[in-house]
DSSP file (Angstrom, degrees, kcal/mol; ACC not computed):
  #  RESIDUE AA STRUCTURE BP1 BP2  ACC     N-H-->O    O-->H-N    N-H-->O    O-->H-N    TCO  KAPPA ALPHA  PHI   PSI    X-CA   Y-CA   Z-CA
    1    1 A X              0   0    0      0, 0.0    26,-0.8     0, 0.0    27,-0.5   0.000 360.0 360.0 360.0 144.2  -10.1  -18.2   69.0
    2    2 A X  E     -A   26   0A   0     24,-0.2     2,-0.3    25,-0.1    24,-0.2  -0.972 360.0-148.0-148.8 119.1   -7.3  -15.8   70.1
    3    3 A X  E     -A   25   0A   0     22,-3.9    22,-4.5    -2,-0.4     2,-0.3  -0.769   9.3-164.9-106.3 151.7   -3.7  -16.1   69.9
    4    4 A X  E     -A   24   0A   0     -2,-0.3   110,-0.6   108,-0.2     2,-0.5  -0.926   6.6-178.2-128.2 141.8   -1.3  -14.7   72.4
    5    5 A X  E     -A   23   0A   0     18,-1.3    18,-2.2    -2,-0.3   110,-0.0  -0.738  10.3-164.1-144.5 103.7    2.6  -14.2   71.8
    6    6 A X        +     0   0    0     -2,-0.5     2,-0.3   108,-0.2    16,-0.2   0.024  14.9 163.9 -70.9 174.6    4.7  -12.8   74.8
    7    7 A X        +     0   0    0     14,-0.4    14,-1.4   109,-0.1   109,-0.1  -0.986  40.1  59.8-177.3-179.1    8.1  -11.5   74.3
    8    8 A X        +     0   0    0     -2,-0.3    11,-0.3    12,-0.2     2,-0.2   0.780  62.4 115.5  46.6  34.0   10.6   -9.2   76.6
    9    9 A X        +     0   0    0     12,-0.1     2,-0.2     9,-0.1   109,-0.2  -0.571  32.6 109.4 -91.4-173.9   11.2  -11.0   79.8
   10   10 A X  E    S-b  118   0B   0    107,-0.7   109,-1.6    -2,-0.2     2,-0.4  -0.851  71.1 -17.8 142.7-146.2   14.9  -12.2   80.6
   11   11 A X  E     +b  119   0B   0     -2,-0.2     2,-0.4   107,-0.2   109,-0.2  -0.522  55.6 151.8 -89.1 125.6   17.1  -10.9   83.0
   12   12 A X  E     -b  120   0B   0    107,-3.0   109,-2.9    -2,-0.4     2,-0.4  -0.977  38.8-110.8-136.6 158.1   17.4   -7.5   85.2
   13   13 A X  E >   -b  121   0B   0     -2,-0.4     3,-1.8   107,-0.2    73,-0.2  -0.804  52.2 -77.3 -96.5 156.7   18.8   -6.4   88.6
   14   14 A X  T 3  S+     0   0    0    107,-4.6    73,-0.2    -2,-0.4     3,-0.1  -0.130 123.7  25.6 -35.0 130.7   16.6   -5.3   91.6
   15   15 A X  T 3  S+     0   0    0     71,-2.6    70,-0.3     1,-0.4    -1,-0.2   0.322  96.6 116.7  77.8  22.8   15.5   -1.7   90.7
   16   16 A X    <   -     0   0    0     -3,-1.8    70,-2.7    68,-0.1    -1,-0.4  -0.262  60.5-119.6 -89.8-171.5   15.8   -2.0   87.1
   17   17 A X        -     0   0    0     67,-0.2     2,-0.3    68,-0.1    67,-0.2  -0.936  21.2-171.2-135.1 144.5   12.8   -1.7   84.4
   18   18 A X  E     -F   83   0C   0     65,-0.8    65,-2.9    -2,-0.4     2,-0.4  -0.865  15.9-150.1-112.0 149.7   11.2   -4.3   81.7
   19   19 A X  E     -F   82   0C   0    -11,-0.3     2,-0.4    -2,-0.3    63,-0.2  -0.972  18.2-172.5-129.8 108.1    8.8   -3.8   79.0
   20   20 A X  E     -F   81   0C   0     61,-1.6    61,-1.0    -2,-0.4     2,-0.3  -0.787   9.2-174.7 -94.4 158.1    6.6   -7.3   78.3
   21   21 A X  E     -F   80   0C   0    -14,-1.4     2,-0.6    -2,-0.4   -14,-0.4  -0.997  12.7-157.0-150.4 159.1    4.4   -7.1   75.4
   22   22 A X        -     0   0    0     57,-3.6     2,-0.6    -2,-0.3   -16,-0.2  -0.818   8.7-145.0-140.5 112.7    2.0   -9.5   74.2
   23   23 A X  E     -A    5   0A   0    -18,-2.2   -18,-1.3    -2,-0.6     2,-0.6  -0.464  12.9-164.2 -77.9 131.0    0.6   -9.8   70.5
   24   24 A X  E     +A    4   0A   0     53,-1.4     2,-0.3    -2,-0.6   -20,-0.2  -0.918  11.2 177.5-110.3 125.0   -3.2  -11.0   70.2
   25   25 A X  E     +A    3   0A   0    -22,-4.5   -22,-3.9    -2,-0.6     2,-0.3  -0.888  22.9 111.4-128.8 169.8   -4.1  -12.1   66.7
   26   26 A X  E    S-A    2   0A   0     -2,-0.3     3,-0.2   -24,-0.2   -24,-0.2  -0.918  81.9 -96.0 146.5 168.6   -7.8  -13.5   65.9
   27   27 A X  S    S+     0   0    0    -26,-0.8     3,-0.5    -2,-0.3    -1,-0.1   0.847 129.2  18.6 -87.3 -39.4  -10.8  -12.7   64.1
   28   28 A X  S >  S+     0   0    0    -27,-0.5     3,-0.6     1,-0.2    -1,-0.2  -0.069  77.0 113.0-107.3  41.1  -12.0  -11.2   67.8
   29   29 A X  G >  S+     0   0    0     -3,-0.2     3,-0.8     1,-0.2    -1,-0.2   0.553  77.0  69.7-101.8  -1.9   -8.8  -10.7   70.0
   30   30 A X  G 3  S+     0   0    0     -3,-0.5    -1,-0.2     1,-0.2    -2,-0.1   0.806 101.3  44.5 -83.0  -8.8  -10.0   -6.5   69.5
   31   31 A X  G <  S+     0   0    0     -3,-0.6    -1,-0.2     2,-0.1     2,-0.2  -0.260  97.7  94.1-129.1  53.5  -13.2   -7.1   71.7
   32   32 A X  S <  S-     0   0    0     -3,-0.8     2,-0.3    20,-0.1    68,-0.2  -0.813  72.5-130.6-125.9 173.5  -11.5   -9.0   74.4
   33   33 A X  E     -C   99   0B   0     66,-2.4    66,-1.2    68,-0.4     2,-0.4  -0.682  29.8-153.2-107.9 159.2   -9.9   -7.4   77.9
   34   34 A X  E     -CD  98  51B   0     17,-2.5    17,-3.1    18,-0.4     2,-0.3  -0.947  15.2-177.8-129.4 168.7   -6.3   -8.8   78.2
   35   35 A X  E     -CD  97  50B   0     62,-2.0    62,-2.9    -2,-0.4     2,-0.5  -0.910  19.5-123.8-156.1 168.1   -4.8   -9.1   81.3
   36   36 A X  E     -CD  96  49B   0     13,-0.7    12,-3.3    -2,-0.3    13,-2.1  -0.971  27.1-178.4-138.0 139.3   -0.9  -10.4   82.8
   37   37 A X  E     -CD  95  47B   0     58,-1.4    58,-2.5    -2,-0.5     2,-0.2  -0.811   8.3-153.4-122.3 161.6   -0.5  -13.0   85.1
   38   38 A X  E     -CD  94  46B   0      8,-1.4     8,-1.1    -2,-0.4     2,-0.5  -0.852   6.7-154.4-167.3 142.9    2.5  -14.6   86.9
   39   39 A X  E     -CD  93  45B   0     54,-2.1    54,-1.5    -2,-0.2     2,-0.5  -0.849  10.4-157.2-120.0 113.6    3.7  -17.8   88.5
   40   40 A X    >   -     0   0    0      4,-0.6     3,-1.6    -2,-0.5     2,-0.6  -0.784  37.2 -99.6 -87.7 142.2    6.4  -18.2   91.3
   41   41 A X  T 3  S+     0   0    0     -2,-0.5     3,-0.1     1,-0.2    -1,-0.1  -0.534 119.1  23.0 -78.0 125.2    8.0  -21.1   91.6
   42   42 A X  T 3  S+     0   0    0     -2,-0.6     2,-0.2     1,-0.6    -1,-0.2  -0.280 117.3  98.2 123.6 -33.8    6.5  -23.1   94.4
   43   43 A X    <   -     0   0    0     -3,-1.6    -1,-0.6     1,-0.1     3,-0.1  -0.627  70.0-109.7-106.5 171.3    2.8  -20.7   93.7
   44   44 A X        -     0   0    0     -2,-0.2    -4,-0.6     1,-0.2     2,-0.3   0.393  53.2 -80.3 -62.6-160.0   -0.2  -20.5   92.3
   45   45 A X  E     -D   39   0B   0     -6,-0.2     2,-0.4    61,-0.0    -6,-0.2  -0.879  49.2-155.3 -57.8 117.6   -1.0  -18.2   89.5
   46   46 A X  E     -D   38   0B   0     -8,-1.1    -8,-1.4    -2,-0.3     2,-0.2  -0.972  17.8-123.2-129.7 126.2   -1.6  -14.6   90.3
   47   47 A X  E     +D   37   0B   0     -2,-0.4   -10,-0.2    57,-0.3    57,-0.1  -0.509  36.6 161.6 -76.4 131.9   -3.4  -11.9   88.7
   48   48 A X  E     -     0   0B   0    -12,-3.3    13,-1.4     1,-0.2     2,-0.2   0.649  59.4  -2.0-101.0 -36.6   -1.0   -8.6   88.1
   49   49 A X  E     +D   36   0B   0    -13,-2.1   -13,-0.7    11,-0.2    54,-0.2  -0.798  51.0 178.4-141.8 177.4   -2.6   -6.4   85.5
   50   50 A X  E     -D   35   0B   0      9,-0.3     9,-2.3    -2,-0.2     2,-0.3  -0.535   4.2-172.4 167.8 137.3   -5.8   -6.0   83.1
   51   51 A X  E     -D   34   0B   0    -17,-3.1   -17,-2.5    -2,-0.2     7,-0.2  -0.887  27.9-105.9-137.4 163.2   -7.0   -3.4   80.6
   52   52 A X        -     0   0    0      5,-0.3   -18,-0.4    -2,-0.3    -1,-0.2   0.505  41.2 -98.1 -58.5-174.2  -10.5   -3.1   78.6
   53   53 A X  S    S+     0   0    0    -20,-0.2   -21,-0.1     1,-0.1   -20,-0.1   0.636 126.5  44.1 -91.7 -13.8  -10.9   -3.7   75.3
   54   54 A X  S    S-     0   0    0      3,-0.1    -1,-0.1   -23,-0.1   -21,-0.1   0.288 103.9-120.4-104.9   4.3  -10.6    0.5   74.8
   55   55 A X  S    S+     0   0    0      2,-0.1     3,-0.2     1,-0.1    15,-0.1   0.568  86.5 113.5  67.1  -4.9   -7.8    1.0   77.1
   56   56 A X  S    S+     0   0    0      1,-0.3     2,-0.5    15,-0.0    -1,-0.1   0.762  72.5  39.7-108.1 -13.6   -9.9    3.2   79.1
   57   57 A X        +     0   0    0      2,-0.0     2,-0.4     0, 0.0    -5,-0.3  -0.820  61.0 162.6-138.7 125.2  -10.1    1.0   82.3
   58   58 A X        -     0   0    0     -2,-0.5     2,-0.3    -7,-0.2    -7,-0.2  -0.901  12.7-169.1-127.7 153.3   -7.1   -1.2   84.1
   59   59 A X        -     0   0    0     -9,-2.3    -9,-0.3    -2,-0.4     2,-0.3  -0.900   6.6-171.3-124.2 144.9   -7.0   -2.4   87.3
   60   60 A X        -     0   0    0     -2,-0.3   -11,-0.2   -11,-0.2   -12,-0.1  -0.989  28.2-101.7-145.6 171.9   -3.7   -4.1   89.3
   61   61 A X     >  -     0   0    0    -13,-1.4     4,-3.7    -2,-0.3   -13,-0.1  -0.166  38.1-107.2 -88.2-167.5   -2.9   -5.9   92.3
   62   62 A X  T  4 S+     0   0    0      1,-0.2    -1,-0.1     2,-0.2   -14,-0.0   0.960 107.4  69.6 -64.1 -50.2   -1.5   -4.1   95.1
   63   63 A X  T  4 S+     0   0    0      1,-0.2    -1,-0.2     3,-0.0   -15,-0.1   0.903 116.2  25.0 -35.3 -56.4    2.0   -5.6   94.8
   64   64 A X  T >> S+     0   0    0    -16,-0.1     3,-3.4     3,-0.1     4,-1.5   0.754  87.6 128.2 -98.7 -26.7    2.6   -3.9   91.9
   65   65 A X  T 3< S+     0   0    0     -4,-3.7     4,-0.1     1,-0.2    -3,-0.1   0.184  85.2  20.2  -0.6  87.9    0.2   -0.9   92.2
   66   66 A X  T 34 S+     0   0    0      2,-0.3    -1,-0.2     0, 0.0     3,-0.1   0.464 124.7  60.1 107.4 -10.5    2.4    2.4   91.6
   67   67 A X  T <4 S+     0   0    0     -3,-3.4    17,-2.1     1,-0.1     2,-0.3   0.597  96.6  50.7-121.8 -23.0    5.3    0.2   89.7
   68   68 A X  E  <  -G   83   0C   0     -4,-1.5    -2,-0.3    15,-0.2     2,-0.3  -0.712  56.6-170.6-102.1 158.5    3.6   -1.5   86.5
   69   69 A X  E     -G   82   0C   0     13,-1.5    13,-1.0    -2,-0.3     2,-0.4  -0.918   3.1-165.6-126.7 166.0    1.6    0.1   84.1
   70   70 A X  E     +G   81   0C   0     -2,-0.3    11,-0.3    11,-0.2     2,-0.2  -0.960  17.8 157.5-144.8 154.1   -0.4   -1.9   81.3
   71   71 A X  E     -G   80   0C   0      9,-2.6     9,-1.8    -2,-0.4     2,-0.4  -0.795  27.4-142.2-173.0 152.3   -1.7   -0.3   78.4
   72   72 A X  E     -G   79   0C   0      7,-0.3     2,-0.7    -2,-0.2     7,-0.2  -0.841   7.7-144.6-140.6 126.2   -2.7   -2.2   74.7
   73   73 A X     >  -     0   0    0      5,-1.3     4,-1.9    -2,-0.4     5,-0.4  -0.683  14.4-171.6 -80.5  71.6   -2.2   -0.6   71.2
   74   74 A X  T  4 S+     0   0    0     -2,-0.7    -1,-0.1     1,-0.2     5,-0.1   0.779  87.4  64.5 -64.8   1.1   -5.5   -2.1   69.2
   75   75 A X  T  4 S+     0   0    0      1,-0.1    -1,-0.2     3,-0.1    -2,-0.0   0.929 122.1  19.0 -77.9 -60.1   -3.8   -0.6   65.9
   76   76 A X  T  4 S-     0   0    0      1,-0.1    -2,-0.2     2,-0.1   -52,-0.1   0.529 106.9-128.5 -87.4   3.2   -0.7   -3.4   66.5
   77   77 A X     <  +     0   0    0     -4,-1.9   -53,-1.4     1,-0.2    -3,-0.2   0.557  62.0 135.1  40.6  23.0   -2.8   -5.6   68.8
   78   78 A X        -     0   0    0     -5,-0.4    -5,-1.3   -55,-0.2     2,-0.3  -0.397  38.2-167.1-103.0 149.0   -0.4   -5.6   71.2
   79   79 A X  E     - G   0  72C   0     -7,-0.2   -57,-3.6    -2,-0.1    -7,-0.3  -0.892  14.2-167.4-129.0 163.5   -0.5   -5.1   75.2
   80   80 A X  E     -FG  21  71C   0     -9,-1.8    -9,-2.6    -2,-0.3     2,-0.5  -0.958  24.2-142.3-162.3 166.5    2.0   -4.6   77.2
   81   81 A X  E     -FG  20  70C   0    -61,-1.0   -61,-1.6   -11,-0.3     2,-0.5  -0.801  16.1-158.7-106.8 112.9    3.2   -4.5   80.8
   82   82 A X  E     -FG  19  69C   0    -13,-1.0   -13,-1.5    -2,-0.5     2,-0.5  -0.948  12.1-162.3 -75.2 130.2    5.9   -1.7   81.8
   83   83 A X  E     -FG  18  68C   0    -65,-2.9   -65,-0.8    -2,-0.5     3,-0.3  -0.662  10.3-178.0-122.7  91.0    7.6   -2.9   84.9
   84   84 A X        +     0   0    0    -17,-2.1   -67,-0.2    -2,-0.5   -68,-0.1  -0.208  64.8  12.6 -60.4 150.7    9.5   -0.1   86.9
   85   85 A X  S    S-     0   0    0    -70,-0.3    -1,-0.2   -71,-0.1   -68,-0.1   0.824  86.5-158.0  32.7  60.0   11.7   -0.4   90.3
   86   86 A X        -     0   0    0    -70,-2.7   -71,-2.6    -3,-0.3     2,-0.3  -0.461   8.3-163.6 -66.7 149.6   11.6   -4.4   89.8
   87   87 A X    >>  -     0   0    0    -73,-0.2     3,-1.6   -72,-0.1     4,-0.5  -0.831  35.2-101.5-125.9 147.5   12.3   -6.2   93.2
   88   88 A X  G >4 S+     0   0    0     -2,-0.3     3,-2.0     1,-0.2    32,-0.2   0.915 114.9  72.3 -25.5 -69.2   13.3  -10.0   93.5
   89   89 A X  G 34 S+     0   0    0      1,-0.3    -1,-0.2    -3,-0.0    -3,-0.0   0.534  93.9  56.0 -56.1  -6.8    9.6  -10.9   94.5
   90   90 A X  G <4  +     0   0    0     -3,-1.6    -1,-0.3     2,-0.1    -2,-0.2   0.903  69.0 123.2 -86.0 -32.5    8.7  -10.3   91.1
   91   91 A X    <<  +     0   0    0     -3,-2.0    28,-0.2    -4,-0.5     2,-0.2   0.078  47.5 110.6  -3.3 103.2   10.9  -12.5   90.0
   92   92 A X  E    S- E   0 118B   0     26,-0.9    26,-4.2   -52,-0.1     2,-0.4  -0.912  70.0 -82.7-165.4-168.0    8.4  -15.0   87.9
   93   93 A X  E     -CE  39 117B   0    -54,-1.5   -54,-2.1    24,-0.2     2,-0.3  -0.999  51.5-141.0-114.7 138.7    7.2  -16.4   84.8
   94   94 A X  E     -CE  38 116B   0     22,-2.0    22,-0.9    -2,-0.4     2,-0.5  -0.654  15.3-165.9 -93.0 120.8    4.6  -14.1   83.2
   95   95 A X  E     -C   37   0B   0    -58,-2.5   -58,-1.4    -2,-0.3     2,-0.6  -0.892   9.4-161.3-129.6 124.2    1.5  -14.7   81.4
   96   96 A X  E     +CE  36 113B   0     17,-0.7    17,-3.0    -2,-0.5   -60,-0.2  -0.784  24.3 175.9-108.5 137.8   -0.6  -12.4   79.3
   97   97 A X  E     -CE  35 112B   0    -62,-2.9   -62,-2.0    -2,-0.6    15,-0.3  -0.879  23.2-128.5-131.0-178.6   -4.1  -13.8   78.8
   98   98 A X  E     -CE  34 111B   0     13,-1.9    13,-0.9   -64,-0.2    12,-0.6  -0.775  23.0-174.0-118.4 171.3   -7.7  -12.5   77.0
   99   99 A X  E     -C   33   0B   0    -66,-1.2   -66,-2.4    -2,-0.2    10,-0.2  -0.803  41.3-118.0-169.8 133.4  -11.1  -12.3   78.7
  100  100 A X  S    S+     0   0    0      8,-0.4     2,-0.3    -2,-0.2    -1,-0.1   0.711 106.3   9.5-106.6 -37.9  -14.4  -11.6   77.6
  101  101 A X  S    S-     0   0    0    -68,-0.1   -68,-0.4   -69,-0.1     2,-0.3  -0.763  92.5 -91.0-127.8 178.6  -14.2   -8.6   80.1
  102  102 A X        +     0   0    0     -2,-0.3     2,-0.2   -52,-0.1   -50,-0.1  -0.698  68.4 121.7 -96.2 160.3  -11.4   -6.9   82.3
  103  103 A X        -     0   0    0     -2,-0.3   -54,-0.1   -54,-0.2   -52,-0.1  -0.864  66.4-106.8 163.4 152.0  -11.2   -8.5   85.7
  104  104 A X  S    S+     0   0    0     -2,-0.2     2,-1.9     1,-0.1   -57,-0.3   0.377  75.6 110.9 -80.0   1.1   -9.1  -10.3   88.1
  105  105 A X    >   -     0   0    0      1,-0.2     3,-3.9     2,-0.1     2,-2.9  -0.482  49.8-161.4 -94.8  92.9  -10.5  -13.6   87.9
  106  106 A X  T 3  S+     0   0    0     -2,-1.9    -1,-0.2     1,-0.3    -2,-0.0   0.096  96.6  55.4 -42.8  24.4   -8.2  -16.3   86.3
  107  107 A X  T 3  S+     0   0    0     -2,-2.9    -1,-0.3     0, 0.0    -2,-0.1   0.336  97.4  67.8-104.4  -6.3  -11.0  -18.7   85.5
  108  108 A X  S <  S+     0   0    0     -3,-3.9     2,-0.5    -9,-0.1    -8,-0.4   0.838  85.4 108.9 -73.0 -35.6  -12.7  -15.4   83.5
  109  109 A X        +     0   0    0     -4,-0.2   -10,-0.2     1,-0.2     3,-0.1  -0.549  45.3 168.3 -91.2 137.0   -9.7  -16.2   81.4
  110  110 A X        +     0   0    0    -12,-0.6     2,-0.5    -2,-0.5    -1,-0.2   0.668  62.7  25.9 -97.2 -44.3  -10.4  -17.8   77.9
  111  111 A X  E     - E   0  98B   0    -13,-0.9   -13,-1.9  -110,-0.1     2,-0.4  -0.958  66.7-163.9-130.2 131.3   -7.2  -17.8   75.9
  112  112 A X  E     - E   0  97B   0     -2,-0.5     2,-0.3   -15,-0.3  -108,-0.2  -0.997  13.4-146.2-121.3 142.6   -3.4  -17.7   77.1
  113  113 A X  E     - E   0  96B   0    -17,-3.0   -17,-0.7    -2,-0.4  -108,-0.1  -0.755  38.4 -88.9-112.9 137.0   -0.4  -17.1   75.7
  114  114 A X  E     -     0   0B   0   -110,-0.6   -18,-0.2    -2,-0.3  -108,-0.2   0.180  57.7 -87.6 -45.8 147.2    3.1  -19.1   76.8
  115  115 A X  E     -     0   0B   0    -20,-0.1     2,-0.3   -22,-0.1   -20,-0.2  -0.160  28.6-144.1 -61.5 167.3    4.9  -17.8   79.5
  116  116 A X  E     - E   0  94B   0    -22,-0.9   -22,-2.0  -109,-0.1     2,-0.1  -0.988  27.2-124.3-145.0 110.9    7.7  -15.0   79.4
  117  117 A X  E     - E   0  93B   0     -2,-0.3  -107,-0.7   -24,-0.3     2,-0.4  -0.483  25.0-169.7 -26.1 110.6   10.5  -15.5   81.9
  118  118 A X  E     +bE  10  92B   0    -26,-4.2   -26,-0.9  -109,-0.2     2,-0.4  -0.978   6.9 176.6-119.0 144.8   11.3  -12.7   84.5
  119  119 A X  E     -b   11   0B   0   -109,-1.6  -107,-3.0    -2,-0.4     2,-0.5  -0.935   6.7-172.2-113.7 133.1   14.4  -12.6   86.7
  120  120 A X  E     -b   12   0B   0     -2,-0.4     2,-0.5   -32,-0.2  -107,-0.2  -0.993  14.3-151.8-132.4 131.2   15.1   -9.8   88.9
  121  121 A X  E      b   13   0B   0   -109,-2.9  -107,-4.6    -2,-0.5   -35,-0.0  -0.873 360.0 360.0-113.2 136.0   18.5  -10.1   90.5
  122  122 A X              0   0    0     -2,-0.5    -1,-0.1  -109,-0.2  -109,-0.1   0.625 360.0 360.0 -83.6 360.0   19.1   -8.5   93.9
């Protein structure tokens, strides 16, 4: 079992920066991949981000390609999301999840943590 606990959304304007971070506690949350998701309202669920269990390989989607980073501290157990040169279309609610490996496929993910509000005002 692996708990996830987001924190750092809320409010920015269009071409500001956020930092989400997401604590994994567990006997095993250190040999899971973790990964960030987000839901517009009115859309699915959408894969954004996802690092290894070592840090050494992350993947994102295109949208965000060149504006997010992710990268995970296994001494605090923490990941986290940087979000640079935010646009309105990011505008969502945010979801950090774990997953036995790193990947973009939300059914791969096991364990989620509640969602994190972002608002990006133009």
């Amino acid at each position: 079992q692996v708990t996830l606990v987001p924190s750092g959304g809320g409010l920015v304007q269009a071409g500001g920066s956020l930092r989400l971070s997401c604590v994994a506690s567990g006997r095993m949350s250190s040999s899971y991949a973790l990964g960030w998701f987000r839901q517009k309202p009115g859309y699915e669920r959408e894969f954004v981000a996802t690092i290894d269990r070592n840090g050494a390989y992350t993947d994102y989607a295109d949208s965000v390609k060149g504006r997010f980073t992710i990268s995970r501290d296994t001494a605090k157990s923490t990941v986290y999301l940087q979000m640079n040169s935010l646009q309105s279309e990011d505008t969502a609610v945010y979801y950090c999840a774990a997953a036995p490996w790193a990947n973009r496929d939300i059914m791969k993910y096991e364990f989620w943590g509640q969602g994190t509000q972002v608002t990006v005002s133009s």
